[in-house]
C-alpha positions as CSV (number, residue, x, y, z in Angstrom):
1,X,-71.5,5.9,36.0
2,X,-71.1,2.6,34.3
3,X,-72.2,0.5,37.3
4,X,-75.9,2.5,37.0
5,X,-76.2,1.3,33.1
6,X,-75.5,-2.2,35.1
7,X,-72.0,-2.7,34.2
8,X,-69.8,-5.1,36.5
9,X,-66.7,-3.0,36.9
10,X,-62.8,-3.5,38.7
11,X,-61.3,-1.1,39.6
12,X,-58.0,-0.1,40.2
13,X,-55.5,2.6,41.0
14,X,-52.1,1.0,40.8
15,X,-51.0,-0.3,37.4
16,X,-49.3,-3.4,38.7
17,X,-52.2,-4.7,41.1
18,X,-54.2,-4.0,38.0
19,X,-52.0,-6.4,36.0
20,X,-51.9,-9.4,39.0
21,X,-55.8,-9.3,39.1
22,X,-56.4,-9.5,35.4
23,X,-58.5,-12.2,34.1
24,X,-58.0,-13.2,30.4
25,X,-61.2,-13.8,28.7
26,X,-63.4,-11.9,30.9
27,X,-63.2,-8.4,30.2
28,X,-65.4,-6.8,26.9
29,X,-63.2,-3.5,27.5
30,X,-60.7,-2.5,29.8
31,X,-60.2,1.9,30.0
32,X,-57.1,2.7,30.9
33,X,-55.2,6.0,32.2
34,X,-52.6,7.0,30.0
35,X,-50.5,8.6,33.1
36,X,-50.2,6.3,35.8
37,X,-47.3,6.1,38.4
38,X,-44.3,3.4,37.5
39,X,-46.1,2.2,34.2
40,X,-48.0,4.1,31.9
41,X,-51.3,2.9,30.0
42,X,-49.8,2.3,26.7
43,X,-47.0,-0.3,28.8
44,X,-49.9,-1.8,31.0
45,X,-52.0,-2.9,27.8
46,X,-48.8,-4.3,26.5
47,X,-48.3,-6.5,29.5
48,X,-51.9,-7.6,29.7
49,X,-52.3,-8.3,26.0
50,X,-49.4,-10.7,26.7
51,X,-52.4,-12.8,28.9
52,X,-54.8,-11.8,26.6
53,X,-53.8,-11.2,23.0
54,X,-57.6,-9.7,21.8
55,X,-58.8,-8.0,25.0
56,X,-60.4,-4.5,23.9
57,X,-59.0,-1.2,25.5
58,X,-59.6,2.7,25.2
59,X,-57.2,4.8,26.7
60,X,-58.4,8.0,28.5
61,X,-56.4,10.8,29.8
62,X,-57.0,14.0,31.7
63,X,-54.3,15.9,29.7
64,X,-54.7,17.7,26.8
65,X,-51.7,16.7,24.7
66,X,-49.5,13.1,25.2
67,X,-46.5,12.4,23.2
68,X,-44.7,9.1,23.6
69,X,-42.0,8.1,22.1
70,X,-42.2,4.6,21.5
């Protein structure tokens, strides 16, 4: 768990909350779920690079296989 290696970590399980509580500037890396309901991960690191042009993010999913076509 990334609080144990003493980590300060925000969660959040709705895209859109996720995206009213983000601070630019603050974050060294932001993992996002690549499913999520009404925005997917790719769409919610669009929106917050918007606030935040060089914020770092890794995508994770629990699927084996995502297409998108974008």
């Amino acid at each position: 768990e990334l609080e144990l290696s003493g980590c300060l970590v925000d969660v959040f399980n709705d895209p859109k909350i996720a995206l009213i509580n983000f601070k630019p500037h603050y974050y060294d890396l932001i993992l996002l779920d690549v499913k999520m309901p009404e925005m997917n991960g790719f769409e919610l690191c669009q929106e917050i690079q918007k606030k935040d042009k060089n914020v770092k993010a890794c995508f994770v999913t629990a699927d084996e296989l995502y297409y998108d076509n974008v």
